[in-house]
N, C-alpha and C positions, 0 to 999 in steps of 0.2 A: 504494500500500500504506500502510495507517495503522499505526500504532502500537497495540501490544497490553499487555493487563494479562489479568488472570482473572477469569471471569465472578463466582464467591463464591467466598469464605473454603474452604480446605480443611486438616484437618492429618492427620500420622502419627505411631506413634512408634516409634522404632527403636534400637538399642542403638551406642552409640559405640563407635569403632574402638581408641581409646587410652585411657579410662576401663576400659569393658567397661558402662556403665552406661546406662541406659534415658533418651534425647533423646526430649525433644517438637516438630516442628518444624508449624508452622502457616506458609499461604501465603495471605496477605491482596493485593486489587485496590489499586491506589493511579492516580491519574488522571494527565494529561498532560504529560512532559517530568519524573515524580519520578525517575523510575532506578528502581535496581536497591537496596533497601535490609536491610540485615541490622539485625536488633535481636535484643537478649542480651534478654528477658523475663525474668530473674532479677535484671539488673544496671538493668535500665530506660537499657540504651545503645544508641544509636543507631549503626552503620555503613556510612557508604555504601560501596559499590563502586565500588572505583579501586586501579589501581595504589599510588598514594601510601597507600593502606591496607594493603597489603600491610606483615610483621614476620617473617615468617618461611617459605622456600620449602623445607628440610631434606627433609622426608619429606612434606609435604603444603601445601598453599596456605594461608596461616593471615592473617587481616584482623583488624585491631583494635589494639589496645594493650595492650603486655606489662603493663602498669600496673593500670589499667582495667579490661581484660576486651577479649575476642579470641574469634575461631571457627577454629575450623579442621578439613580437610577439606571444602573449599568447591567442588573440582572438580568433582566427579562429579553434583553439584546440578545444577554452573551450566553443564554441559556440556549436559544437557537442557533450560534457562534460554534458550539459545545454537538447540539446536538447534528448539523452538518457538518462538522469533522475540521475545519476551518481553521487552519495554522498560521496564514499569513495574510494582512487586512488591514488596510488603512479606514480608521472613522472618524468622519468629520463631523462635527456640531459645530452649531453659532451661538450655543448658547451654555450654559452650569448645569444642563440637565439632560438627559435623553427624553428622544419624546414618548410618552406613554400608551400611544394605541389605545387599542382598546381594552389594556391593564393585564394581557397575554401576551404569546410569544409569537403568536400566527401571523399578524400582520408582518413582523421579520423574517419569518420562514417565505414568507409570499416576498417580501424582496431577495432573499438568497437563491429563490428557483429563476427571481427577473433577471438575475444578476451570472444565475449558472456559474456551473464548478470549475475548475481548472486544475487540473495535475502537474506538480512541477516535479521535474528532474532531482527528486532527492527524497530519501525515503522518510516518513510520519513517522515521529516519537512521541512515545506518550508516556506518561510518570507511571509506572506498576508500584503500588503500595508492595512493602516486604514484610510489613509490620504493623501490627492493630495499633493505631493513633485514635485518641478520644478526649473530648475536650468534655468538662462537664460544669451546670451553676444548677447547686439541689437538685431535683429531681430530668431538669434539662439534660439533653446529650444530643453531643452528634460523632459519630463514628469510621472511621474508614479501616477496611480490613483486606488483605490480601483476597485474589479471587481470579479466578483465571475468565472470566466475566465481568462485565460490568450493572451493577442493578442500584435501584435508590428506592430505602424502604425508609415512609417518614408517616410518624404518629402524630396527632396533636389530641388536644381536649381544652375545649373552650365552654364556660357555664353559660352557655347560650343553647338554647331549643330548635335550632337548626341544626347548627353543628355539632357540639356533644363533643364523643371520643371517636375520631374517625381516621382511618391511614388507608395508605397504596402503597402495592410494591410494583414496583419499576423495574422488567429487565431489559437494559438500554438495547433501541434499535431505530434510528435515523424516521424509517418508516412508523413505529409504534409512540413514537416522540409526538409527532405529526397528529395522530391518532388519538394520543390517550393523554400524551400534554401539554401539548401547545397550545390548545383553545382554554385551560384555565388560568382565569380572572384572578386578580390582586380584591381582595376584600377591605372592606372599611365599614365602621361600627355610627352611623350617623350622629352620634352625641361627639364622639374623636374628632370627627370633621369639623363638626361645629368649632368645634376650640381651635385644632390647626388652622382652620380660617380665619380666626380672629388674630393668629398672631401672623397672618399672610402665609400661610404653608397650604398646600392641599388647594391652590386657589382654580386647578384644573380639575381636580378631580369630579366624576359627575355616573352617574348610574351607564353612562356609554364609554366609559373606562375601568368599571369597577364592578365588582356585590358590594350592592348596600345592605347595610340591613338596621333594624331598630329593634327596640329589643326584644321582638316578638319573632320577627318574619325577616325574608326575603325583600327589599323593596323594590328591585330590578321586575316590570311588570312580563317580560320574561322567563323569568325564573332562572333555575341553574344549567350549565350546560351537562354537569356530572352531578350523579348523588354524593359525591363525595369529591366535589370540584374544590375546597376550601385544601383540603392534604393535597390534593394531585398541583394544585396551585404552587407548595410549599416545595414539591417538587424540583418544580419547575424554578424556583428560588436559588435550591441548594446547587440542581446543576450549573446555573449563571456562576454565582459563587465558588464552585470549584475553579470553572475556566479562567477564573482571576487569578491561578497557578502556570496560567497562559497553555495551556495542554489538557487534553483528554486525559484523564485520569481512570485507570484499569483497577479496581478493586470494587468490595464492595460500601455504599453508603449505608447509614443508617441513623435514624434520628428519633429523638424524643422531643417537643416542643421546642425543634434548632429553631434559629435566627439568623439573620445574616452576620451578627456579632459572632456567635459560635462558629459560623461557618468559614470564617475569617481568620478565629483561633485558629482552629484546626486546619486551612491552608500553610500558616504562618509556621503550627507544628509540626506536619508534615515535610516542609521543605528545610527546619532549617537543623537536621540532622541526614546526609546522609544514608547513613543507615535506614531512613524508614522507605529510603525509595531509589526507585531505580528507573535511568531514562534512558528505555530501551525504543529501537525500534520495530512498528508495529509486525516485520516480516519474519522475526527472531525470535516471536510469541508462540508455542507451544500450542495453544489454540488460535486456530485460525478461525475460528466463530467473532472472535472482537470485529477483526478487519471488516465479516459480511455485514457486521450489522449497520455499516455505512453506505451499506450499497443504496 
């Protein structure tokens, strides 16, 4: 399996989650072993993709420099980044934020097939965990464990009457990504909104980018696209979150109430011993089932 960028240049524009204001995002090819690279088009900064870029996990994945200039809202991109296989990539913004869509990953999977795949000349590596890494706050976890497959198993339990105790397990595959999680939504609790509005946050957010809900129901007239679209959502979180390691990552996930905070740890503890990992590549894997599930 070789390493991938995109065939041409494509962009969108979409309205930010925490402005409320109209992001331009363009997705430029870049050739062999650049990464994954974010650039501010307004600030002329350049940011690669790495944990060590990481400034802030609060409410969303945010890279760059408080100083500087920063993006934030980087999951939901890079979950579909993650899940087409996507090694090398220039991304422009004009603005502190990525644009939100429609609070999933689909809208960016629909520009990555605009944009189509490209194969370069040099073989895909990806981090193979060697070693159970786990980051834990009380009863929270998120875990990564060696696996000659890659899957994402995530629980949550929230004291609400929709949601409750509810998980998915995810065994990764380009196709079943597409299928089973790209179309779930980022959630917001109507009372939270109220207040992040007041202090200007959240000033985009609207029932055509999100699940509302109040404390009873569903407010999206709608309804959900999954029974259990709020975990498969979380997901969809944790894989954006890994790819902040700039690579596919071969082992398996596992989570109890993660966050993009844990998610973050556990990038950060993963990479910064050796020993827990190993960046091999993908044609020297033992199982050749990883490679198909990019097909």
């Amino acid at each position: 399996m070789q390493q991938r960028t995109i065939k041409k240049p494509v962009e969108v524009v979409g309205i930010g989650l925490h402005k409320g204001e109209p992001i331009k995002l363009r997705l430029e090819p870049l050739g062999i072993d650049a990464g994954i690279v974010f650039y501010r088009e307004d600030l002329a900064l350049n940011i690669p993709l790495s944990p060590t870029s990481v400034i802030d996990t609060r409410m969303a994945t945010v890279i760059g420099d408080k100083e500087k200039g920063y993006i934030s809202t980087i999951e939901h991109f890079l979950s579909a980044v993650y899940a087409y296989g996507i090694d090398n990539m220039r991304v422009v913004v004009n603005g502190n934020e990525m644009p939100i869509m429609d609070g999933s990953s689909i809208s960016f999977c629909l520009l990555l097939d605009e944009a189509g795949i490209e194969e370069l000349d040099a073989p895909k590596k990806i981090l193979r965990v060697k070693k159970v890494i786990e980051v834990q706050d009380g009863d929270k976890f998120v875990r990564l464990t060696p696996s000659q497959n890659a899957s994402f198993d995530f629980r949550i339990k929230f004291e609400h009457p929709v949601i409750g105790e509810q998980g998915e397990k995810f065994i990764f595959s380009t196709p079943a990504f597409v299928d089973e999680i790209a179309r779930a939504r980022t959630f917001g609790f109507a009372k939270d909104i109220q207040y992040l509005q007041s202090q200007n946050l959240a000033l985009g957010a609207s029932l055509q980018n999100a699940i509302g809900l109040d404390d009873h129901k569903v407010l999206n007239p709608e309804g959900l696209r999954f029974d259990n679209e709020f975990a498969r959502h979380k997901i969809l979180d944790a894989m954006g979150d890994m790819m902040v390691s700039g690579y596919n990552i071969l082992g398996n996930y596992e989570a109890f109430a993660g966050s993009h905070h844990l998610n973050y740890q556990l990038t950060t503890k993963l990479l910064e011993d050796s020993k827990n990992y190993e960046l091999v590549a993908v044609e020297t894997l033992q199982s050749r089932e990883f490679a198909k599930s990019f097909a």
